[in-house]
C-alpha positions as CSV (number, residue, x, y, z in Angstrom):
1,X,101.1,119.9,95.7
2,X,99.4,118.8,99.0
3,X,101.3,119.8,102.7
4,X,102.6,116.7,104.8
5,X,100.0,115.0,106.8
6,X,100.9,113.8,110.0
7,X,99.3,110.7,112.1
8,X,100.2,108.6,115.0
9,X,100.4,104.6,114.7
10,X,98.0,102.9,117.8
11,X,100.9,103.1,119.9
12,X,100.9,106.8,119.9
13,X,104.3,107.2,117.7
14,X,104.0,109.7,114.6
15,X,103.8,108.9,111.4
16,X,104.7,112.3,108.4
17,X,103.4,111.4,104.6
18,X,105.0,113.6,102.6
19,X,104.1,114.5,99.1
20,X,107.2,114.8,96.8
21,X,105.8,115.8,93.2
22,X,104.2,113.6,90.7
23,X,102.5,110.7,92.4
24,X,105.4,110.1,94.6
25,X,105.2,110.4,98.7
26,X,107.8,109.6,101.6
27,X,106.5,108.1,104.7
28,X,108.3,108.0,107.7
29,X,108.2,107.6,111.5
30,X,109.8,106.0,114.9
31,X,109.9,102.2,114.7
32,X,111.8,99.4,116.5
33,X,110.5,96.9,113.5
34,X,108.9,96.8,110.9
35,X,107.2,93.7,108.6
36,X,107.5,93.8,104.8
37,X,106.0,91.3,102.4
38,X,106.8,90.4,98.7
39,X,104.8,89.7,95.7
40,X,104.1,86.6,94.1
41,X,107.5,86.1,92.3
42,X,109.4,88.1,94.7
43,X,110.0,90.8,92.6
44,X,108.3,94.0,94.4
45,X,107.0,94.3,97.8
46,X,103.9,93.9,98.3
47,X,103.2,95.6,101.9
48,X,105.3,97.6,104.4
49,X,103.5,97.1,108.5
50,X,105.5,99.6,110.6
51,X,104.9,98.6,114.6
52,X,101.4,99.9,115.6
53,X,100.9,100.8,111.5
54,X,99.6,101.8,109.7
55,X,99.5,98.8,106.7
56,X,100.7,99.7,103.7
57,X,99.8,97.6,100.9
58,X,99.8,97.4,97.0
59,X,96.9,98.4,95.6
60,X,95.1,99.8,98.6
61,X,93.3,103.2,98.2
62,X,95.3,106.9,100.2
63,X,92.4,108.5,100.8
64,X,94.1,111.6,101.6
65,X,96.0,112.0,98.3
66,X,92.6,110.6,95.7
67,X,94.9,107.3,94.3
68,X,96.3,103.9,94.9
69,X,99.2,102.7,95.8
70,X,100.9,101.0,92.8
71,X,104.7,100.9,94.5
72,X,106.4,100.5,97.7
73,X,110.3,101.1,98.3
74,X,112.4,100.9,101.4
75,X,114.2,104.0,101.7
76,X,117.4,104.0,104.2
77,X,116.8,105.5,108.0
78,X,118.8,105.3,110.9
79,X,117.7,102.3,113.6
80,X,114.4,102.7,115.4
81,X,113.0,104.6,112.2
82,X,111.3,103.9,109.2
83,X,110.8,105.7,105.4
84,X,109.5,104.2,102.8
85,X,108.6,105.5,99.1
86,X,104.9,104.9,97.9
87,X,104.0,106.0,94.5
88,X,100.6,106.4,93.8
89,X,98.5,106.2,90.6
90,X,95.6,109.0,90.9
């Protein structure tokens, strides 16, 4: 299993991807809002754009981690954060 990589959105906050096991990372971070869009029927989301990002959609390559991301959920944080759950197909 890979360590957590850590980045900082363009607004200098951090950003910590976390890999969990099995295809499954956490991403999480300061934010004071946050833009999420849903799929076609409105069954899944379809991308998660933190202030100052980074964008997170369905389908888009993670470099870092050799996959694409097939699944995004909206994890609970306290206010001015973020986490979200990506699962990625490798």
């Amino acid at each position: 299993m890979s360590k957590t990589n850590t980045t900082s959105s363009r607004y200098g906050q951090k950003r910590t991807l976390t890999p969990n096991g099995h295809g499954i990372y956490t991403m999480e971070g300061d934010a004071h809002y946050y833009r999420v869009g849903m799929n076609e029927d409105n069954t899944k989301i379809a991308y998660f754009d933190p202030e100052g990002g980074p964008f997170i959609a369905v389908g888009s390559e993670l470099d870092r981690f050799g996959g694409q991301i097939t699944e995004i959920i909206v994890e609970k944080a306290p206010q001015g954060r973020f986490k979200i759950r990506l699962e990625i197909d490798s």
